[in-house]
N, C-alpha and C positions, 0 to 999 in steps of 0.2 A: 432502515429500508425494509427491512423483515416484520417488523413490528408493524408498519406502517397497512399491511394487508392482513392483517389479523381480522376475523371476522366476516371479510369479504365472501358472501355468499353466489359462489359461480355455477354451484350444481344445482339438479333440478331438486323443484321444494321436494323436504323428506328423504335426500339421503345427505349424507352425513358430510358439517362441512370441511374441504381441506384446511390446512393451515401452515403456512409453509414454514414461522415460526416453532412449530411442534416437529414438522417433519426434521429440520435442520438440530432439534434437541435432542433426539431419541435414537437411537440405535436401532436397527432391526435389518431384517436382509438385504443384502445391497449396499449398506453404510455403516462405517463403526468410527467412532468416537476415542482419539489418539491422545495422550500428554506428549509434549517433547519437552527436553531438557536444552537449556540453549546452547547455541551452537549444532544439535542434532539436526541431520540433512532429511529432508521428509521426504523430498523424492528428488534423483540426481539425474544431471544430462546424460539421456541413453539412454534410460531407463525405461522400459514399456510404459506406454501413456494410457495406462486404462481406465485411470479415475480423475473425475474432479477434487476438489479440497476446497471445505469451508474453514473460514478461517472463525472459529469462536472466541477465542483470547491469546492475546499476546502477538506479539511483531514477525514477521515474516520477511527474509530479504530472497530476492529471485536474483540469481547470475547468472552469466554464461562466460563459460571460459573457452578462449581461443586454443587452437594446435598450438603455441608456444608456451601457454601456461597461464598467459595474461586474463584478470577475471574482472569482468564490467558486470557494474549491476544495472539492473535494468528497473528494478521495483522493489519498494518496503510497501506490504504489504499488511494490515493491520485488522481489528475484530471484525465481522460482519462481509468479509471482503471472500471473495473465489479466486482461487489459485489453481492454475493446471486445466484453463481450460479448452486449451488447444488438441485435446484427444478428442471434442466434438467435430474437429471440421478435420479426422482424418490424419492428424499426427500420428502415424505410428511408436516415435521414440521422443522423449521429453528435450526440449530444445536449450532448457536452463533448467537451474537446481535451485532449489526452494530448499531453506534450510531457518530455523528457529534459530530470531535473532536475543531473545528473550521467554521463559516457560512459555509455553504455547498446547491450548489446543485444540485438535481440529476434527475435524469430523470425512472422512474419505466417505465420497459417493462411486461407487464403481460406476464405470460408461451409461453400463447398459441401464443401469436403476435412472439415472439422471438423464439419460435420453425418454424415460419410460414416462417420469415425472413432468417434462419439458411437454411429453405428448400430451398426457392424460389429465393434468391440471393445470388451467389458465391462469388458476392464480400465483404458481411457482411459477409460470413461463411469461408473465409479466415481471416480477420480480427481478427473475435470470436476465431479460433482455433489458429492466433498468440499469442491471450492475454492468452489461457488456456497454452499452451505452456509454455510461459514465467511464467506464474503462479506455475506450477509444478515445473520447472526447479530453480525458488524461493524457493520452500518448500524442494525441495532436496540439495537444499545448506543451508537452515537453520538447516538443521538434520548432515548433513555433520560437519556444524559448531560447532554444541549442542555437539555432540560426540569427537570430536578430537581437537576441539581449549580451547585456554585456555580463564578465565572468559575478560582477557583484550583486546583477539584477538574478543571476539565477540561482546562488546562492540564499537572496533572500526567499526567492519564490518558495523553492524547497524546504526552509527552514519555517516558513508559515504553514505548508503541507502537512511537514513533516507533526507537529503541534497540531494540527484539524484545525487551521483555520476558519472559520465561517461555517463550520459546522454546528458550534454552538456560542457565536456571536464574540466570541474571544478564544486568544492561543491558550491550550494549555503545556503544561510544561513536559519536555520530549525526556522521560523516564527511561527510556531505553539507551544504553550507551553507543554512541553512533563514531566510529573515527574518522578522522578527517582526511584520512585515504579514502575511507567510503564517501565519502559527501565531495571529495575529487572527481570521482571514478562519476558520480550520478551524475554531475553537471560538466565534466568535461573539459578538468582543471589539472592543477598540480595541486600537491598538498599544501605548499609552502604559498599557495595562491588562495587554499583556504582558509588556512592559519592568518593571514594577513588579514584577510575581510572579517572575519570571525574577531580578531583583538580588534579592529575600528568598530564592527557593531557594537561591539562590549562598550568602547571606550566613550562611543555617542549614545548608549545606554537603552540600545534597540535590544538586547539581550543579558542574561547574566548568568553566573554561572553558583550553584549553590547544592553542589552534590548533585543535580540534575541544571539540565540546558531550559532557561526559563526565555522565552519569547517574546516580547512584549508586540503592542499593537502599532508601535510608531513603526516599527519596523516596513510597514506595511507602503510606508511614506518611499522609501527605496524604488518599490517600484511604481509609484505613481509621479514621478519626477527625475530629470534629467539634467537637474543642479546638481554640481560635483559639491559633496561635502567632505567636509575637513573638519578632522579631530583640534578641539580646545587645547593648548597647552595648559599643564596643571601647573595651578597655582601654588606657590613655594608659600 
C-alpha cells in the first residue's frame, strides 16, 4: 500500500517530493522506530492515546479486556498495517491493548505529527484513508460473518485472512503461533469447537501442520458451499 504511492508527485513543480514510504522508514521528530520482543505490550487499555503505530514487521494482536478479566481479541494485526488509531477522533485513553505477537517493529507517530502529516500531504492522507477504508470494510465483514455464517465458515474465513489470502494470489503459511483459545475468542466459539474443525480441515487436507500452520487453497471451497462434508474413513 505504501509502496504503491512512491513517487506520486502532489506538490508544486520544484519542491521536494513526499514519500510516505520514506516518511514511515526513518526516524525524526514526532516518530521513533521500536523493536518489541514477543509477548511485550506496546500500548495497554487506559493508557493515554497519543500516538498512532505503524506496524513495519512482525504480528500484532489488539484486546480488550472486560471488568471481570475476560480478554477478547478484536484484531491480528500485521506489517504495513496502523494501530491505535482512535487518538484521531478524540479518544482520550486506549480502548484495547496492542501487544507483540511475535518480534515486532514499529514505528510510534505522536498525534500531533500524524495529524500535521494527514494535513500537509495528500499523498500520506490518501494512503491513511486507504488503510481506514479497508479497516472498516474488515470490521463489516467480520459482523457480517459473526451473525450469518456458521462456527466452521468463520473459522475458515480467518484462517485464510490470517495466511493473506489474495494478497498474493495464494495462502501463505501462518508462522506465527496462534492458540486455539485465541482463534475461539476471534470468531466466537469454544475451544474444543475449534480444535474439532481445525482436525476435519486437517483430515480433508484443507490445512497441515509442519512446524508451522500451512493453509491450502481448497480451503477456500468451505466458504463457497453449503454441502456438509464429511471426513473419509482411513483405510486399514
Amino acid at each position: 500500500m505504501v509502496d504503491a504511492l512512491r513517487g506520486s508527485d502532489l506538490k508544486p513543480m520544484g519542491a521536494p517530493t513526499f514519500d510516505p514510504a520514506v516518511f514511515l522508514a526513518t526516524a525524526a521528530a514526532g516518530r521513533d522506530i521500536s523493536k518489541h520482543s514477543m509477548r511485550e505490550v506496546i500500548f495497554a487499555q487506559g493508557d493515554d492515546a497519543d500516538a498512532v503505530f505503524y506496524i513495519k514487521k512482525g504480528k500484532v494482536k489488539v484486546a480488550v479486556m472486560s471488568e471481570q478479566g475476560k480478554e477478547a481479541v478484536v484484531a491480528l494485526l500485521g506489517p504495513n498495517e496502523f494501530v491505535g488509531e482512535g487518538c484521531l477522533i478524540g479518544q482520550p485513553k486506549r480502548l484495547a491493548t496492542a501487544s507483540a505477537m511475535t518480534e515486532c517493529e514499529t514505528m510510534r507517530v505522536a498525534k500531533t505529527e500524524i495529524q500535521r502529516v494527514i494535513h500537509d500531504e495528500p499523498a500520506f492522507s490518501e494512503m491513511f484513508v486507504t488503510h481506514i477504508l479497508a479497516r472498516n470494510a474488515r470490521v463489516e465483514e467480520d459482523l457480517v460473518d459473526q451473525l450469518f455464517n456458521s462456527t466452521e465458515k468463520r473459522l475458515a474465513r480467518l484462517l485464510l485472512l490470517l495466511a493473506n489470502f489474495g494478497k498474493e494470489g495464494r495462502p501463505e503459511p501462518i508462522l506465527t503461533r496462534i492458540s486455539q483459545e485465541t482463534l475461539a475468542e476471534m470468531i466466537g466459539t469454544t475451544r474444543s469447537r475449534v480444535s474439532h474443525f481445525m482436525n476435519k480441515f486437517r483430515q480433508l487436507g484443507f490445512i497441515d501442520y509442519n512446524g508451522h500452520l500451512e493453509v491450502h487453497t481448497s480451503l477456500l471451497g468451505v466458504l463457497l458451499t453449503d454441502e456438509p462434508r464429511t471426513v473419509r474413513p482411513q483405510e486399514s
